[in-house]
Residue, then its C-alpha position, 0 to 999 in steps of 0.5 A: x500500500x506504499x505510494x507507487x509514484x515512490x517506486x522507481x520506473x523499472x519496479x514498478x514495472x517488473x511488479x506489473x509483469x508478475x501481477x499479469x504472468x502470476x495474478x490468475x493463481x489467486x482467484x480468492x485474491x482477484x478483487x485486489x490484485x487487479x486493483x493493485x494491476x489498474x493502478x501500476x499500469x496507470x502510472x506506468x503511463x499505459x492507459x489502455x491497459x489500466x481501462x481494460x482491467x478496470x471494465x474486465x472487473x465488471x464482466x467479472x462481478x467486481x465492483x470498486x467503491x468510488x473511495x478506491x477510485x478518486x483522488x484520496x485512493x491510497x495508493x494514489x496510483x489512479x491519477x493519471x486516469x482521473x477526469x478521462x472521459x473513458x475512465x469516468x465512465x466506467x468509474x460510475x458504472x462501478x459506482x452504481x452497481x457497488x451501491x446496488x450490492x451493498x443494498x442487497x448485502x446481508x447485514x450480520x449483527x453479533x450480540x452476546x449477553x451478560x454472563x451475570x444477571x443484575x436489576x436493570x439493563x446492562x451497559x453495551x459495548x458496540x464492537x467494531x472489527x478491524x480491516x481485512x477482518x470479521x466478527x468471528x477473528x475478533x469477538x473473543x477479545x472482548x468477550x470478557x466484558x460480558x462475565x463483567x454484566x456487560x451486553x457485546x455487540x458487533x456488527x460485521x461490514x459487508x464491504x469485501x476486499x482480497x479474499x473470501x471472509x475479508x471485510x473492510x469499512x473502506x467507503x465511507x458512505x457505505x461505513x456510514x449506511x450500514x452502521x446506521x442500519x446496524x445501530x436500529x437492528x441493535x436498539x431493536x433485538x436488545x435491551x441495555x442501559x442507555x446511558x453507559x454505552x461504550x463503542x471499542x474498536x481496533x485499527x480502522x474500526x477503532x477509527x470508526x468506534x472514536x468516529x460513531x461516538x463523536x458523531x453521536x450516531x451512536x450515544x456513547x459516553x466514551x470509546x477505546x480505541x486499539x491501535x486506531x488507524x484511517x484519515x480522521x486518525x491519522x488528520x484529527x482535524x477532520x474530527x472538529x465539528x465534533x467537538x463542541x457536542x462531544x465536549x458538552x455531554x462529557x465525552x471520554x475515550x481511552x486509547x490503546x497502542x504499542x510503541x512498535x505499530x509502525x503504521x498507528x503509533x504515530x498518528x495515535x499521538x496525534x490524536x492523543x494531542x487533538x483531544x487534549x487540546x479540545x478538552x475531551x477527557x481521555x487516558x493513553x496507554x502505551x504498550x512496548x514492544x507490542x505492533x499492531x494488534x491487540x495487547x496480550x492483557x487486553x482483558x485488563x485494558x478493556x475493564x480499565x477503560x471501561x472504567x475510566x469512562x463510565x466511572x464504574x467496573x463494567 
């Protein structure tokens, strides 16, 4: 996922060469390969090919997001592509039947109750899985929470990339959408306590657990977020409009990170900084030695930060 303009010509064209005499060993893999194909053959400046690939996608049941199409796709291998009248055009195509499968995209909501009985409702912790991820690769670690009297909730995107199994909450608007889906589909099969509600998450679906908190889609009274990572961690800024109510219903997070994740260490402390400077109460927890993954006492981070921001053990 580097940049490709980084590359030096003859890489990328060698790792172009490899795509096409390789890439068809891994049809599981398709969906990436050939984005990963699009976007080196366009900076490598052979259009033709680049536009081909892109519309055999859609002969093939494969359909891009307009976030992996646009001028803020990651890598930003597209550019040489973006505004051709022939590009466009299959842009929207992919657009539109992207938007018509997630409608129809089964919704898979995970929802485990409290171990322990107790007078009135239980909090909620609304978990969210990282990229490349699913409910199942995940729930155990926050299954604990529930011998706590705690209700766990997670839902599961239906936004696939790489192989079979691999979901991602890439498209914002898609993210966005189903979320809000999820969170009735919640508030209709379950009953909790709806003043200490908890969204958690780790990687990109800790950005999306700070994000359904600040946003007050869902009504939260604080997040953990576990090695957050995406473009409202990484430019806290993008957080702003958020503040001013968050700050005012007294929201709290808890943040979670190792000193050795390369890729969320840094913007972790960023947004660290940005929280600090807003006035929003929150706790930093630094693990060393630990990457980008779930600390291995992580039973013990969650009771910590689910006290830190409700005032009371789970």
């Amino acid at each position: 996922h580097r940049d490709l303009h980084s590359f030096p010509t003859r890489r990328s064209s060698d790792l172009l060469q490899i795509i096409i005499k390789e890439g068809r060993r891994f049809p599981e893999v398709a969906r990436m390969i050939n984005y990963h194909r699009i976007c080196l053959a366009a900076v490598l400046g052979d259009i033709p090919q680049a536009l081909q690939v892109l519309e055999a996608a859609l002969k093939a049941d494969i359909y891009y997001p307009p976030v992996l199409l646009g001028p803020e796709a990651e890598p930003p291998g597209l550019a040489p592509l973006l505004g051709l009248p022939e590009f466009e055009l299959l842009k929207a195509a992919h657009r539109n039947l992207y938007q018509q499968a997630m409608e129809k995209a089964d919704l898979v909501l995970a929802i485990v109750k409290p171990d322990l009985s107790a007078v009135g409702f239980p909090p909620l912790l609304m978990a969210v899985h990282g990229n490349c991820s699913t409910i199942e690769n995940e729930i155990d670690y926050y299954r604990p929470i529930t011998k706590q009297g705690c209700l766990l909730a997670m839902p599961q995107s239906s936004q696939p990339w790489g192989r079979e199994g691999c979901y991602v909450w890439g498209d914002w608007e898609t993210t966005t959408q189903q979320l809000e889906k999820y969170w009735g589909m919640l508030s209709q099969q379950a009953q909790y306590d709806t003043k200490r509600i908890v969204t958690a998450g780790i990687s990109k679906g800790g950005e999306v657990a700070v994000w359904l908190a600040m946003c007050s889609m869902v009504p939260a009274q604080g997040f953990i977020a576990i090695a957050p990572g995406g473009p409202h961690i990484k430019d806290p800024q993008k957080l702003s409009s958020f503040v001013k109510a968050s700050r005012a219903r007294g929201l709290r997070g808890y943040l979670i990170v190792g000193d050795q994740d390369s890729d969320c260490y840094g913007p972790t402390m960023r947004l660290s900084a940005f929280l600090k400077e807003q006035g929003i109460p929150h706790e930093l927890e630094v693990h060393s030695g630990l990457g980008h993954w779930f600390p291995p006492d992580f039973e013990h981070s969650l009771r910590r930060g689910f006290e830190f921001i409700l005032g009371e053990a789970a």
